[in-house]
KEVEX-565505 format. One line per 3 residues: number of its first residue (from 1); their letters; for each residue x, y, z of C-alpha. Coordinates in steps of 0.05 Angstrom, whole numbers, plus 5000, padded with zeros to 4 digits. Layout:
REM KEVEX-565505
NUM> A> X:Y:Z; ... $
REM end
This chain:
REM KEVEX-565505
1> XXX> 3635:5178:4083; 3621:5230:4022; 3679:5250:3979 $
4> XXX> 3674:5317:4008; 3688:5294:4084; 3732:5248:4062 $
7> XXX> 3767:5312:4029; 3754:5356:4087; 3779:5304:4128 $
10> XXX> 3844:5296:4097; 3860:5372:4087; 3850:5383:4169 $
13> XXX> 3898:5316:4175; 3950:5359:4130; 3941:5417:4157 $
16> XXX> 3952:5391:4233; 4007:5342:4229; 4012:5300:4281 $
19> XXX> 4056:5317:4339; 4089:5270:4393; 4112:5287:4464 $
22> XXX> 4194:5274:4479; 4170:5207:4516; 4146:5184:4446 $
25> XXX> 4206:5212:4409; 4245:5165:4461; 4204:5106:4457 $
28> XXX> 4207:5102:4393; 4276:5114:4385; 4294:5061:4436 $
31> XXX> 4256:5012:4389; 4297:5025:4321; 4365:5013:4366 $
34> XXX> 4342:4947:4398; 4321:4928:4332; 4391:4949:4303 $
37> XXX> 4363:5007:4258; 4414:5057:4287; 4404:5104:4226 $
40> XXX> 4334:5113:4249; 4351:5103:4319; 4403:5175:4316 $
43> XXX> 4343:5204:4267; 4297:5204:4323; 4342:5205:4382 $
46> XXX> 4400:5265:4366; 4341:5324:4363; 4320:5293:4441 $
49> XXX> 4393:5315:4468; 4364:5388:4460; 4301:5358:4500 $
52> XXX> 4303:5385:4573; 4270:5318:4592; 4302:5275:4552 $
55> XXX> 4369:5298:4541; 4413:5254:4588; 4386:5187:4569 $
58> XXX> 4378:5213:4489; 4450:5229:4498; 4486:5162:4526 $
61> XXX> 4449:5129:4467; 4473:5166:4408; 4541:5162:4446 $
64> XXX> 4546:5089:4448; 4513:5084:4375; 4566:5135:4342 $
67> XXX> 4627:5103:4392; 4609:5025:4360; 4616:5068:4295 $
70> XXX> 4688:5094:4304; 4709:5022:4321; 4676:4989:4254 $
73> XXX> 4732:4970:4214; 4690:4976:4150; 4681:5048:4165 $
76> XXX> 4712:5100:4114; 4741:5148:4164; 4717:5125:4239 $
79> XXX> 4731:5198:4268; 4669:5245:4257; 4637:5182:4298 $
82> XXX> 4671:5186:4353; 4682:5262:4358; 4601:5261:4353 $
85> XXX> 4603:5205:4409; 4650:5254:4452; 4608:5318:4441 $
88> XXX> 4535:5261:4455; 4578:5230:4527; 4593:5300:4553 $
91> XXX> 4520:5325:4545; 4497:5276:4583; 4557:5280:4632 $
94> XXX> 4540:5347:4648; 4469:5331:4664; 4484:5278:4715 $
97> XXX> 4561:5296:4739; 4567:5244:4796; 4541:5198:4746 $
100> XXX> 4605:5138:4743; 4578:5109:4682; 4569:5183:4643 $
103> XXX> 4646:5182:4669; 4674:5123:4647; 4629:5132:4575 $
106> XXX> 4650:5217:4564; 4733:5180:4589; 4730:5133:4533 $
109> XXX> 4709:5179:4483; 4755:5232:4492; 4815:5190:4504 $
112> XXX> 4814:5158:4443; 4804:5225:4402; 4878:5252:4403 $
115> XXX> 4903:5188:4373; 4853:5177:4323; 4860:5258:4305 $
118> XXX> 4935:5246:4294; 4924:5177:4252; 4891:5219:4210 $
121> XXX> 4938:5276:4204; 4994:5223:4191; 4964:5182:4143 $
124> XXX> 4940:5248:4098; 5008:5278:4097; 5039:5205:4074 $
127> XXX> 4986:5210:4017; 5004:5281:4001; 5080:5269:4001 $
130> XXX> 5072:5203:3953; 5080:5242:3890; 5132:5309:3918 $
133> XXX> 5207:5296:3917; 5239:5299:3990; 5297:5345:3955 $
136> XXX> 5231:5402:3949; 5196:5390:4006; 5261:5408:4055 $
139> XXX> 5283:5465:4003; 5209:5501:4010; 5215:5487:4090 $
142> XXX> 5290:5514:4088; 5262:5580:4044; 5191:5581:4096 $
145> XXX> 5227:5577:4158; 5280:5628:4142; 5222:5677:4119 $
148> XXX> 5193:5664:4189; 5259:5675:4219; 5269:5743:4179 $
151> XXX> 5206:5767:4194; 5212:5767:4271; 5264:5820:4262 $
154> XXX> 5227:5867:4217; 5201:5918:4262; 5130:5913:4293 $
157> XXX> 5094:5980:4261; 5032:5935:4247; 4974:5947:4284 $
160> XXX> 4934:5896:4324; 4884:5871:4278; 4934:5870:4219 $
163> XXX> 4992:5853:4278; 4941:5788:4298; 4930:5767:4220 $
166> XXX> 5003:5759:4206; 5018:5725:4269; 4960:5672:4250 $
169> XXX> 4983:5665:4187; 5055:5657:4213; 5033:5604:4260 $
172> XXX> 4995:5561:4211; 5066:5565:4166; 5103:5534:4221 $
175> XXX> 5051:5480:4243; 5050:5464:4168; 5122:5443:4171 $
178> XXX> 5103:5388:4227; 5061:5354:4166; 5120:5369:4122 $
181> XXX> 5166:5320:4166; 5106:5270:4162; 5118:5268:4096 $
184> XXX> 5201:5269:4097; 5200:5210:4158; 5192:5151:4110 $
187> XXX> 5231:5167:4051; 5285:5188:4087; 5289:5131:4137 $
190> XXX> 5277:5084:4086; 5347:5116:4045; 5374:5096:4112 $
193> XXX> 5355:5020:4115; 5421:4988:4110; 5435:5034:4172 $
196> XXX> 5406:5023:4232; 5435:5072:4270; 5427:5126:4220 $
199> XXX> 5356:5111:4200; 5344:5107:4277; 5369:5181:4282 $
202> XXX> 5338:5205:4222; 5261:5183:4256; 5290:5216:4319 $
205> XXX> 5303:5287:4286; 5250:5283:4245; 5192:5273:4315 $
208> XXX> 5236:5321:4349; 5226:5375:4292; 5151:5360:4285 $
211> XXX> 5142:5380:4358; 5191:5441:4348; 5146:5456:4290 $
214> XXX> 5082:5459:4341; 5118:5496:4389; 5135:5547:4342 $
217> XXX> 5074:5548:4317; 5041:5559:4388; 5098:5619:4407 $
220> XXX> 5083:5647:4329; 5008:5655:4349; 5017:5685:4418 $
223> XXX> 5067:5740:4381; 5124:5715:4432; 5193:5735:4404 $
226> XXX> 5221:5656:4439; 5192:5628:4381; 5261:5648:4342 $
229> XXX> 5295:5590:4381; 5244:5528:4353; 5246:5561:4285 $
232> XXX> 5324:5560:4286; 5322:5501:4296; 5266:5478:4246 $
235> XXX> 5313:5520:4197; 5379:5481:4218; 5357:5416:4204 $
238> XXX> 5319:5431:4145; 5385:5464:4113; 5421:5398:4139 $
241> XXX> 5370:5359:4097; 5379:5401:4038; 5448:5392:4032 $
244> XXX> 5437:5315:4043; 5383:5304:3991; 5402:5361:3932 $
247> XXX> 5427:5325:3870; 5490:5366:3833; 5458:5409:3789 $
250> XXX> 5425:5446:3848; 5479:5435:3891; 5522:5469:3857 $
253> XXX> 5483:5530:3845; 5469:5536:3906; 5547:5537:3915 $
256> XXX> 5548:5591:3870; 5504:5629:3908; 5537:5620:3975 $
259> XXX> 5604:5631:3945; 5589:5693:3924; 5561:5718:3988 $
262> XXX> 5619:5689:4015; 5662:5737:3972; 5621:5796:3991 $
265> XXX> 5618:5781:4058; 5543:5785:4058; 5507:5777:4129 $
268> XXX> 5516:5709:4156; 5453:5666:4148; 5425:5637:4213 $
271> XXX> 5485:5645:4239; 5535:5600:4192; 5591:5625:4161 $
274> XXX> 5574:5631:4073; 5644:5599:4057; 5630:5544:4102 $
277> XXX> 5562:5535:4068; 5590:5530:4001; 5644:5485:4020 $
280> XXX> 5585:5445:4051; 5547:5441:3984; 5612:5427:3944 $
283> XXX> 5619:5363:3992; 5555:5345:3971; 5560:5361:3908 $
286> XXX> 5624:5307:3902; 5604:5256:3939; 5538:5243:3893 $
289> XXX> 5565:5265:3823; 5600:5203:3806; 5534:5161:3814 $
292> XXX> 5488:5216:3784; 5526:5212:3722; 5522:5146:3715 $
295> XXX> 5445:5143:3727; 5435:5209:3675; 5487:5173:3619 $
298> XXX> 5435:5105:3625; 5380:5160:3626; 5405:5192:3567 $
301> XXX> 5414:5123:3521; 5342:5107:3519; 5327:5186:3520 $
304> XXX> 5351:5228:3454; 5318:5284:3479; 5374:5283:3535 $
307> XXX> 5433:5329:3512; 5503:5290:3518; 5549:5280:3579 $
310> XXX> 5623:5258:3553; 5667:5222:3598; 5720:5284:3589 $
313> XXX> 5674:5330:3615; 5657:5282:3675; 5722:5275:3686 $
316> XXX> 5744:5360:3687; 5686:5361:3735; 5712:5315:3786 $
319> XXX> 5782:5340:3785; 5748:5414:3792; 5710:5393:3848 $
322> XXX> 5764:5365:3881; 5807:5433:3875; 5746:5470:3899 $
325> XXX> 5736:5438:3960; 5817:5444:3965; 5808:5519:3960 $
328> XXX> 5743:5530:4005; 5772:5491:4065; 5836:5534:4057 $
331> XXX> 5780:5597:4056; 5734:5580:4121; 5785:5595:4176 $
334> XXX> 5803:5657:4136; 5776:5700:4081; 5826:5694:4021 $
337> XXX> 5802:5734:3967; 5839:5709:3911; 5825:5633:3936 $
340> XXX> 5752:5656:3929; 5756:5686:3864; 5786:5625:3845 $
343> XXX> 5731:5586:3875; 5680:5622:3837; 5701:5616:3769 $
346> XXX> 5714:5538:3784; 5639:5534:3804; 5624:5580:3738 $
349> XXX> 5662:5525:3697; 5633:5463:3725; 5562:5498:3711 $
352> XXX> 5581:5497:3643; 5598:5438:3630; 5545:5395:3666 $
355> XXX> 5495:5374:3618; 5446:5439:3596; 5378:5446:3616 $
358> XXX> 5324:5435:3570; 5303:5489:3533; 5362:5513:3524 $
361> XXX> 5378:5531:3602; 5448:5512:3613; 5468:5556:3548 $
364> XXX> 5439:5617:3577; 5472:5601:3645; 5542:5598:3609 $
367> XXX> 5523:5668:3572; 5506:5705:3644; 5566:5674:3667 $
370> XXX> 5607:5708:3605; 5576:5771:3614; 5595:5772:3681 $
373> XXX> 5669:5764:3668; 5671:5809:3617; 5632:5859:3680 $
376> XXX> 5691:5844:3720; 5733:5858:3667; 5705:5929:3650 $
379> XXX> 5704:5951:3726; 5775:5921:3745; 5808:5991:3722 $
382> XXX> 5762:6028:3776; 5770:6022:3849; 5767:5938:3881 $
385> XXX> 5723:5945:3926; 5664:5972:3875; 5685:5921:3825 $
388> XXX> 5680:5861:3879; 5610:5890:3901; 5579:5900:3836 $
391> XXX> 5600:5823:3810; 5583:5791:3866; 5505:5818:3874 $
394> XXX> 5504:5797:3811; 5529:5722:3829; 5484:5724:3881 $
397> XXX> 5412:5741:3837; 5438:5701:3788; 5464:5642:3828 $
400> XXX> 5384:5646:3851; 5346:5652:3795; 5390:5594:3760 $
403> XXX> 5366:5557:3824; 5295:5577:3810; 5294:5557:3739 $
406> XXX> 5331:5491:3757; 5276:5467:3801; 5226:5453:3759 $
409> XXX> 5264:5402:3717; 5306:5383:3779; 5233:5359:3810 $
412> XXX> 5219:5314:3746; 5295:5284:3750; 5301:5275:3815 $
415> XXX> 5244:5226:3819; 5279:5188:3772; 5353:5192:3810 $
418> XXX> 5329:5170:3880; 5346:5103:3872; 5398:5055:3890 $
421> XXX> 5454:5098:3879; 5444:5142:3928; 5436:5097:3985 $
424> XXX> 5517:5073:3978; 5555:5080:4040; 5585:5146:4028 $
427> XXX> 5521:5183:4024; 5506:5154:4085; 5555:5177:4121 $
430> XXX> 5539:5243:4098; 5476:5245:4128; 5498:5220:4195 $
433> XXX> 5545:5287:4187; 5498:5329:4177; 5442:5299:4220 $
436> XXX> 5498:5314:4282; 5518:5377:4259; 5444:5400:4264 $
439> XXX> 5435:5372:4336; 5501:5407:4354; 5471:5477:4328 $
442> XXX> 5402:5451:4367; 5449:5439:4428; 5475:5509:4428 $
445> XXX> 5405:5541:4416; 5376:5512:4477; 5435:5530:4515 $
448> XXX> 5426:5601:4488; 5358:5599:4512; 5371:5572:4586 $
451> XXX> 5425:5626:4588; 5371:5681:4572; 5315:5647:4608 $
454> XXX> 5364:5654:4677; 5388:5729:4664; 5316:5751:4655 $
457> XXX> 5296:5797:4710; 5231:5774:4741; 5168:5807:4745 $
460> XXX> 5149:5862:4800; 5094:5817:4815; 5132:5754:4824 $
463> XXX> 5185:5732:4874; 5236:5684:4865; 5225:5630:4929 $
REM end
């Protein structure tokens, strides 16, 4: 042959590539999987499930190839396999429908796929709760929830498409806390080791919010006003947590803050009574001082950059403490103004003198604290009522933003202080406390619910045999 028809010859071969038929395609593809080449084999094979020839048999290949896949220990992450074998066994389940084997294949695919989904889930929301303190995880959930809660009573003025966007966004919130408990369940439980019982509870709570977390999530989505009773819940036994888990310094700042809505006699939140929140945090706040202190004076010896901690002003903060709770338990059954007055410059004074934030945090505490006396002090000539208003708002901001600012280095502490100490027996029984207090509030919810649920009028449409 002449260099040119050799040329010609091999421009007409490049020009018409060779083509084969689907029975080729299949043949050949049958070959690389007996030979064990299932790369090639779901090369060639996975285009003929389009095939209108083809497509059955195509497809019960590549669904036992991928479904071997998703059970190969060695593989990285076995579930893109088998959700390929699923999508592969219902092709060819819908070409051949009385088929029993396409049955039992499409079965085994899909049943496995909820569990493997949910292995997933679990094991990346342990990863992405390795390196978060608990104490933050339940305080954003506690801050998220109520936001949900709050906005189902705004009024509805939206409309649909902007109505639909915040109801999406609302729903993927709430199913965002059922990763969030991922994340709490071992920690928590594992605080609760020397406890069977309690740690027992503890994983009960936490899978029972995870699924009220879903169901909020589904109610969120379909814009059904129910969805108030899971997130009450959700909101309960995140605020339970909080008060279990938050070291002193934001305990008692958040005592502040209830104490002065307490004194105002702000709207109740979620229902509970402020006094008896700040008593609650002032509980808290004693029964894991004693052991902080210790941890943060051992801290503070290998630490310089840690400011000092004396033993006197340990010990004015425990006999404070002690007087507040006296004076907030006398306050819960009924308001007693001067008792909270009392209360609130107690919390002022053990602010002071717990050991200052760095940067210089604590001192500017103490000087918003001073300026708000002297406030008092201007406005105490003028009529009560204004002065008690005007102080306490400003209690209230400020008993938030020091919470705010405390969080940051709270976070970096707090990694530090979640160890033995806090897993003595009286923080334990703290937690059982509050872990039954929250499934007496999720008690009366439901109730609440049935009670609705049977006084709802039915339907025109339906009738009630």
């Amino acid at each position: 042959m002449t260099i040119a028809a050799a040329a010609f010859a091999a421009i007409c071969a490049f020009a018409e590539p060779e083509t084969k038929t689907d029975g080729e395609l299949w043949n050949e593809g049958v070959d690389f999987y007996r030979a064990g080449d299932f790369t090639n084999a779901l090369r060639v094979l996975r285009p003929l499930t389009l095939s209108r020839t083809h497509r059955a048999r195509a497809a019960e290949v590549v669904a036992k190839i991928e479904y071997d896949a998703s059970r190969d220990p060695a593989a990285a992450d076995p579930l893109p396999h088998l959700e390929e074998a699923a999508v592969a066994a219902q092709i060819a389940l819908h070409d051949n429908p009385d088929d029993p084997r396409a049955n039992a294949n499409f079965t085994r695919a899909t049943d496995a796929l909820p569990a493997m989904r949910e292995t997933k889930r679990v094991n990346a929301a342990i990863a992405a709760a390795k390196n978060k303190d608990p104490a933050a995880t339940v305080r954003e959930g506690m801050a998220a929830s109520r936001k949900l809660l709050a906005a189902l009573d705004a009024p509805a003025t939206n409309g649909p498409a902007a109505a639909i966007a915040r109801a999406d966004a609302a729903a993927a919130k709430a199913e965002s806390f059922a990763d969030a408990w991922i994340g709490l369940k071992e920690p928590l439980v594992q605080a609760a080791a020397t406890n069977e019982d309690a740690a027992a509870r503890i994983s009960a709570t936490i899978d029972s919010m995870r699924k009220k977390s879903s169901e909020a999530a589904t109610l969120l989505g379909d814009m059904d006003r129910d969805a108030r009773y899971p997130l009450a819940e959700l909101e309960q036994s995140f605020t339970a947590f909080h008060k279990a888990l938050a070291m002193p310094p934001e305990a008692i700042r958040v005592d502040l803050a209830c104490q002065s809505n307490s004194w105002i006699d702000a709207t109740e939140e979620c229902g509970r009574n402020w006094q008896s929140e700040a008593l609650d945090y002032t509980r808290s706040f004693r029964s894991k001082f004693p052991a902080w202190a210790q941890e943060y004076e051992r801290r503070a010896q290998s630490d310089t950059n840690l400011p000092p901690f004396t033993a006197e002003a340990q010990a004015e903060i425990s006999a404070l403490s002690e007087r507040l709770e006296t004076l907030q338990s006398e306050c819960v059954p009924t308001p007693l103004p001067p008792k909270q007055e009392e209360s609130l410059q107690i919390i002022r004074r053990i602010i002071e003198l717990m050991p200052p934030e760095k940067g210089g945090g604590g001192q500017s505490q103490q000087q918003q604290n001073k300026q708000q006396d002297k406030n008092k002090d201007d406005k105490s000539d003028g009529d009560p009522q204004d002065g008690e208003s005007g102080e306490n708002n400003e209690d209230e901001q400020n008993g938030d933003d020091a919470q705010n600012q405390e969080n940051e280095n709270e976070e970096e502490n707090e990694k530090d202080e979640s160890g033995g100490e806090e897993k003595d027996d009286a923080g334990e029984r703290e937690l059982e406390a509050v872990l039954m207090k929250a499934q007496e509030r999720s008690d009366e919810h439901e109730a609440e619910k049935k009670a609705r649920m049977r006084g709802a009028k039915l339907p025109p449409n339906e009738r009630d045999w």
